[in-house]
C-alpha positions as CSV (number, residue, x, y, z in Angstrom):
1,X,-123.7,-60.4,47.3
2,X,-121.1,-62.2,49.1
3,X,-119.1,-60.8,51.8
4,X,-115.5,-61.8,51.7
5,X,-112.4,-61.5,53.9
6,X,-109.0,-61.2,51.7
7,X,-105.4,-60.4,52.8
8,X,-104.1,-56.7,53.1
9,X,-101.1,-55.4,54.1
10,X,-101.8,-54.4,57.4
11,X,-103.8,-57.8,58.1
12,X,-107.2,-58.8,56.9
13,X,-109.7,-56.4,54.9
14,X,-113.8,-56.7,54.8
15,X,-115.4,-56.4,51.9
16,X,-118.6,-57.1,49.6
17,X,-118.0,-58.7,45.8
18,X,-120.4,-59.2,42.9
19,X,-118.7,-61.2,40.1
20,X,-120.2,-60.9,36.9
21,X,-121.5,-63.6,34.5
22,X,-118.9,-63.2,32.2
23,X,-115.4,-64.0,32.3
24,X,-113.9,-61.0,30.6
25,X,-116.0,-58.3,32.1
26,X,-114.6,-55.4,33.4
27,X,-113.8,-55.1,37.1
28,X,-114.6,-52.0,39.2
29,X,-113.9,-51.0,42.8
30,X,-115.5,-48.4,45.1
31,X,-113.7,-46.7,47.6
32,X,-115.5,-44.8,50.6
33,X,-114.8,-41.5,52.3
34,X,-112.6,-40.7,55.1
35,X,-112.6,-43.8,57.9
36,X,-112.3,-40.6,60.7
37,X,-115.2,-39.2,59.7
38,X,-117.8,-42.6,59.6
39,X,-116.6,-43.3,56.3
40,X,-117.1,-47.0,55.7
41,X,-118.1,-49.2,52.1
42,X,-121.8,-49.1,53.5
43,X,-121.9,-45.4,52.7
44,X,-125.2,-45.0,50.6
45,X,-123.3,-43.1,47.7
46,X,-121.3,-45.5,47.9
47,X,-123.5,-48.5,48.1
48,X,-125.6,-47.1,45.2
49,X,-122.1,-46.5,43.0
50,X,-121.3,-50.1,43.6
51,X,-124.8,-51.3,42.0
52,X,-124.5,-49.1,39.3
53,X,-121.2,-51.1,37.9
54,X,-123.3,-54.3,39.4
55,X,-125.9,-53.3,36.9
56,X,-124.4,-52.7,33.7
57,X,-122.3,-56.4,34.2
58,X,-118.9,-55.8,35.6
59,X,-117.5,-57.6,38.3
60,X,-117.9,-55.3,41.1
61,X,-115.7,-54.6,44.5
62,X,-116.3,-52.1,47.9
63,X,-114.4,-53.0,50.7
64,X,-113.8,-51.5,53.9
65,X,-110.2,-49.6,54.7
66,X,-108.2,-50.6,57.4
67,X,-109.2,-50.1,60.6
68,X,-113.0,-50.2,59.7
69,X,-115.5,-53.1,60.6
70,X,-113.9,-56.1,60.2
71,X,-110.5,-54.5,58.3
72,X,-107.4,-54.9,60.7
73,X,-105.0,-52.0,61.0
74,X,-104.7,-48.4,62.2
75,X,-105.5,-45.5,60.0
76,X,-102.4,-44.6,57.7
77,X,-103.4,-40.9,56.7
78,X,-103.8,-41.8,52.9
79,X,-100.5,-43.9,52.6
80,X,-101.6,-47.4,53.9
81,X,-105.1,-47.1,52.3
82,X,-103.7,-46.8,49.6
83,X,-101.7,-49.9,49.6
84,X,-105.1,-51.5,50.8
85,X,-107.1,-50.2,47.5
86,X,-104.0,-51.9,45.7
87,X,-104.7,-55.2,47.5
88,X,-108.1,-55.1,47.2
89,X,-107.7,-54.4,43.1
90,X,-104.9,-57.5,43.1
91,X,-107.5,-59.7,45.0
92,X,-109.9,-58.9,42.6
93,X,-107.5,-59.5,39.6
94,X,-106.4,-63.1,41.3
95,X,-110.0,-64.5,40.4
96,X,-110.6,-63.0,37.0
97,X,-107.2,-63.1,35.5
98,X,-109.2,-62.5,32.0
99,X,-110.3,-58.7,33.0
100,X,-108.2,-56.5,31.2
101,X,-109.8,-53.2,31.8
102,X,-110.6,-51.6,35.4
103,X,-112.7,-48.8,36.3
104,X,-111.9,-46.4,39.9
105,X,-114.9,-44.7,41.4
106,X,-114.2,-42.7,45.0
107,X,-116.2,-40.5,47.5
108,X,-114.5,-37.6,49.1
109,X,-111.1,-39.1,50.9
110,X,-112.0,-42.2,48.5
111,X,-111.7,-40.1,45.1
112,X,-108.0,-38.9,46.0
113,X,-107.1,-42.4,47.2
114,X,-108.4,-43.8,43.7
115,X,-107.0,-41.2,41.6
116,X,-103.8,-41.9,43.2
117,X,-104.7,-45.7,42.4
118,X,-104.9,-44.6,38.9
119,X,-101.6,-43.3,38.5
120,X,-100.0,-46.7,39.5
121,X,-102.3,-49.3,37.4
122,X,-102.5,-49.1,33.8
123,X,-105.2,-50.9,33.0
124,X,-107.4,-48.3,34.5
125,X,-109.6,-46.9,32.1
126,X,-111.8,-45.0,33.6
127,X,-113.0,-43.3,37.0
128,X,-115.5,-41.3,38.7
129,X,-114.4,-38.9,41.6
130,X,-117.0,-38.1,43.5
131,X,-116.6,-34.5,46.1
132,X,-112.2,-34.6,45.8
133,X,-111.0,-32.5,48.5
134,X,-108.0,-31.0,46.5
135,X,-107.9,-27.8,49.7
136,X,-107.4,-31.0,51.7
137,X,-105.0,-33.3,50.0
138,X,-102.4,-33.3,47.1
139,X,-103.3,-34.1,43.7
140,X,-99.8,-33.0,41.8
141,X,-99.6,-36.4,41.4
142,X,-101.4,-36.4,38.3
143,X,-98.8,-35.1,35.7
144,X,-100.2,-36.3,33.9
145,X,-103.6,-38.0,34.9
146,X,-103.5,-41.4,32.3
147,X,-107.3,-42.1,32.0
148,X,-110.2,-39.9,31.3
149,X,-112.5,-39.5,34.1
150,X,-116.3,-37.6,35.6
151,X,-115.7,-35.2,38.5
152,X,-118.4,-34.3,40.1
153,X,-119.2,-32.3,43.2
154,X,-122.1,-29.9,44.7
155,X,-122.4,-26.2,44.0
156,X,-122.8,-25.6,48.2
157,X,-120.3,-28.0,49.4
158,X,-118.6,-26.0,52.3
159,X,-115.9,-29.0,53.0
160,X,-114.4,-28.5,49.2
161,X,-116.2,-25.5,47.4
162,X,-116.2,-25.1,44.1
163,X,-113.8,-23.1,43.4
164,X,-111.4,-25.1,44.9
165,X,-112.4,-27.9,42.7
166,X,-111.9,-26.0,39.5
167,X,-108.1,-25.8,39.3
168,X,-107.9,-29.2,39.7
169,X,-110.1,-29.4,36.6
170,X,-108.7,-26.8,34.9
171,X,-105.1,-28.4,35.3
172,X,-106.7,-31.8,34.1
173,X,-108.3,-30.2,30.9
174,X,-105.1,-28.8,29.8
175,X,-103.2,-32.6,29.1
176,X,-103.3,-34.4,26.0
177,X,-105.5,-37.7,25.0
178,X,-108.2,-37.4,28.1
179,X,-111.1,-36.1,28.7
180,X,-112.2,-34.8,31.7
181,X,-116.0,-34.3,32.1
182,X,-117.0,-31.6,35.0
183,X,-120.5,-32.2,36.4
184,X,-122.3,-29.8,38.9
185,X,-125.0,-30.5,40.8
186,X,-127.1,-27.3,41.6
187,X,-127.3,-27.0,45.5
188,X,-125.9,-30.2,46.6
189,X,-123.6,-30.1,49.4
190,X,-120.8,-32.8,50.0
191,X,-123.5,-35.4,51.5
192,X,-125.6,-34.5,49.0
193,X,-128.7,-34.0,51.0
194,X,-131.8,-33.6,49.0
195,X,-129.6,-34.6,45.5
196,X,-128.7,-38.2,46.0
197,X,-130.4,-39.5,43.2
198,X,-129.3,-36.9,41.3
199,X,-125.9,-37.7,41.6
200,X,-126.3,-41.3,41.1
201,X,-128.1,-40.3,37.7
202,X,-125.7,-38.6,36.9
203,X,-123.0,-40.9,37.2
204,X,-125.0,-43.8,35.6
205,X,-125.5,-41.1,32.5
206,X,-121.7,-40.7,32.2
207,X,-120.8,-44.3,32.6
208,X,-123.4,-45.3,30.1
209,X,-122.1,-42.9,27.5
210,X,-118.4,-43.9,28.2
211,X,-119.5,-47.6,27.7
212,X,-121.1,-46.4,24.2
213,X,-117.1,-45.5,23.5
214,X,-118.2,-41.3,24.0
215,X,-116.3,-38.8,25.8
216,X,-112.7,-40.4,25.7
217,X,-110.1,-40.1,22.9
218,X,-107.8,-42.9,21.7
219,X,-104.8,-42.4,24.1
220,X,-101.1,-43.8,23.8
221,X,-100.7,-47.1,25.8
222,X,-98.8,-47.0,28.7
223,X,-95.8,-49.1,30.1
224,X,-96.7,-51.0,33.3
């Protein structure tokens, strides 16, 4: 798996690519949890994400935000990570102009800096938010969200309980040509202690039944 060094917009950003075999194939990108907190791409969850769109042939992406390993910068509270996720996706792009479709997964801070991700690029099609935190950051930015998508979180997560998590759900279940799948995992907590391969299983479960063309609808295309 290659490390690689590519341009962001607060200098250079560190990350690992997998290309696939084929030309055409699908690119994703995994985005870790809050750089403040020991976030960083080697994050097992998100490690074990990245391997799970290795495995099933796309051209795979984690990289590290600024200010972390060998990413140059200062942390940007959301605003210039989120111009480094758009880098990293452009990057990506440059060297397999003939991927037309992208998949977003993200852990905790991660999953709101890809769903905001999501709202910019259209050729999106899918993501996976792993833990959101919408008690801790804003996510009226999807109105509406364009791509259905797998949230997932822990029934004992104490940073972003449950029931915050379910009117961001509930919001999302309400728009037209998505689908949003919920998944629970019974006594998980945000790290997942005890339930990692659980979640990972359950991710790989979605994904493979979105790749068999289930739990989506046909949706209008968008304007880029």
């Amino acid at each position: 798996m290659p490390e690689v060094i590519f341009a962001g917009p607060a200098g250079r950003l560190e990350g690992r690519y997998q290309p696939s075999k084929e030309k055409n194939a699908p690119i994703a990108m995994v985005l870790h949890p809050h750089p403040q907190f020991g976030g960083t791409m080697n994050n097992k969850i998100v490690y074990d994400l990245f391997y799970m769109f290795q495995k099933r042939g796309f051209t795979t992406l984690r990289f590290n935000f600024r200010s972390i390993g060998r990413s140059q910068g200062q942390f940007d509270h959301g605003d210039g990570e989120l111009s480094d996720a758009a880098a990293a996706l452009d990057w990506v792009q440059s060297l397999h102009p003939d991927s037309k479709h992208c998949w977003i997964a993200g852990y905790s801070f991660g999953s709101w800096i890809g769903m905001q991700l999501l709202m910019r690029r259209p050729e999106i099609e899918g993501f996976i938010s792993v833990s959101p935190q919408p008690n801790l950051y804003d996510f009226s930015f999807l109105a509406p969200c364009p791509s259905s998508g797998l949230i997932i979180h822990g029934t004992d997560d104490r940073v972003s309980t449950p029931k915050d998590v379910q009117p961001l759900v509930d919001k999302l279940h309400t728009q037209k040509h998505i689908t949003i799948t919920q998944r629970q995992i019974e006594g998980a907590n945000h790290f997942y202690t005890n339930h990692h391969d659980e979640l990972i299983e359950s991710c790989s479960e979605y994904l493979d039944r979105r790749l068999n063309g289930e739990l989506t609808q046909p949706k209008p295309k968008r304007i880029r």
